[in-house]
C-alpha positions in Angstrom: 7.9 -6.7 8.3 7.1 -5.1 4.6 5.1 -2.0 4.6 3.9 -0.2 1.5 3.2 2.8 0.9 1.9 4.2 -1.7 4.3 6.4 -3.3 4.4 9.7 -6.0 7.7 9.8 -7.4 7.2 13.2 -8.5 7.1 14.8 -5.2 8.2 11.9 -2.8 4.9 12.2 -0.9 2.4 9.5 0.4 0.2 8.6 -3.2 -3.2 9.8 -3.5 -5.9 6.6 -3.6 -4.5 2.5 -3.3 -6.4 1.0 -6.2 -4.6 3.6 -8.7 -1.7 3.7 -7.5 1.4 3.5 -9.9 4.5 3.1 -7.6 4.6 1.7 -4.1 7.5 2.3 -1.8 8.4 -0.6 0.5 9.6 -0.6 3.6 12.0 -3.3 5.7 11.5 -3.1 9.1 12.6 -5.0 11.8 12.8 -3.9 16.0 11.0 -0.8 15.0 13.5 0.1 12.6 13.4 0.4 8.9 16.8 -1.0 7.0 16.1 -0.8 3.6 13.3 0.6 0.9 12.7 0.3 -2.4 10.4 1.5 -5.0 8.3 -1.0 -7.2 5.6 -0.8 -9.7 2.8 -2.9 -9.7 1.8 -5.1 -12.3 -1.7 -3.8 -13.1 -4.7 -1.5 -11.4 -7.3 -1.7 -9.6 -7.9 -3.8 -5.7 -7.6 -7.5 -6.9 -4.4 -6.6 -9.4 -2.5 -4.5 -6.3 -3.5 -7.1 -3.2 -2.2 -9.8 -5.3 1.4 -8.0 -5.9 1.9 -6.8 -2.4 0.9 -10.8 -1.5 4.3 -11.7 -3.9 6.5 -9.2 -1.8 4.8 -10.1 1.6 3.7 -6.8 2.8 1.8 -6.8 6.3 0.8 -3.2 5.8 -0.7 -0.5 3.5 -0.1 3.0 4.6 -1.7 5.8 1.9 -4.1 8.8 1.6 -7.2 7.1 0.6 -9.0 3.6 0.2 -12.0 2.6 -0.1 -13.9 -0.4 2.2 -14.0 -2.8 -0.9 -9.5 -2.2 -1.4 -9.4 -2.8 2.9 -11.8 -6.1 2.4 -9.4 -7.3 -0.1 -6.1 -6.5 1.9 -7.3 -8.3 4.8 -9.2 -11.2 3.1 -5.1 -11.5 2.4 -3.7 -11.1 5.8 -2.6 -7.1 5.1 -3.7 -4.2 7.5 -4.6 -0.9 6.1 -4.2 2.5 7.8 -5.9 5.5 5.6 -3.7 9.0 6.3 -7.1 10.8 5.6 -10.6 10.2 7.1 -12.6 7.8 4.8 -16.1 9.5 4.2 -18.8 7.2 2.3 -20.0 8.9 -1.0 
């Protein structure tokens, strides 16, 4: 299984919002256990631009701070779950 995250290489914490994100850090795991990470930069912004680059390294899952319902359509219009680390709240 590949899980993203995304990922702020200045401080090594969870990125803020999916559709801006500039690096993602990928997870391997396999029996509940995670064997190998890397970090990757995508090829462009916004939802369409990031669902189609985690499709090209087979991610399953999305963890990072925020998302909004049109990035999580996307993601599982591709076969990707999402899980938002904060509450979403509709504006």
């Amino acid at each position: 299984m590949v899980i993203a995250v995304t990922y702020n290489q200045e401080n090594g914490q969870i990125g803020a919002h999916f559709g801006h994100a500039d690096h993602f850090k990928l997870y391997q795991a396999e029996n509940g256990k995670i064997y190998d990470a890397q970090v990757v930069e995508p090829d462009g912004q916004g939802h369409d631009a990031v669902v189609a680059f985690l499709e090209d390294y087979d991610v399953e899952l999305v963890i990072c701070r925020n998302i909004g319902e049109g990035a999580i359509r996307g993601l599982q219009t591709a076969g990707i779950s999402a899980w938002r680390t904060t509450p979403w709240r509709p504006s």
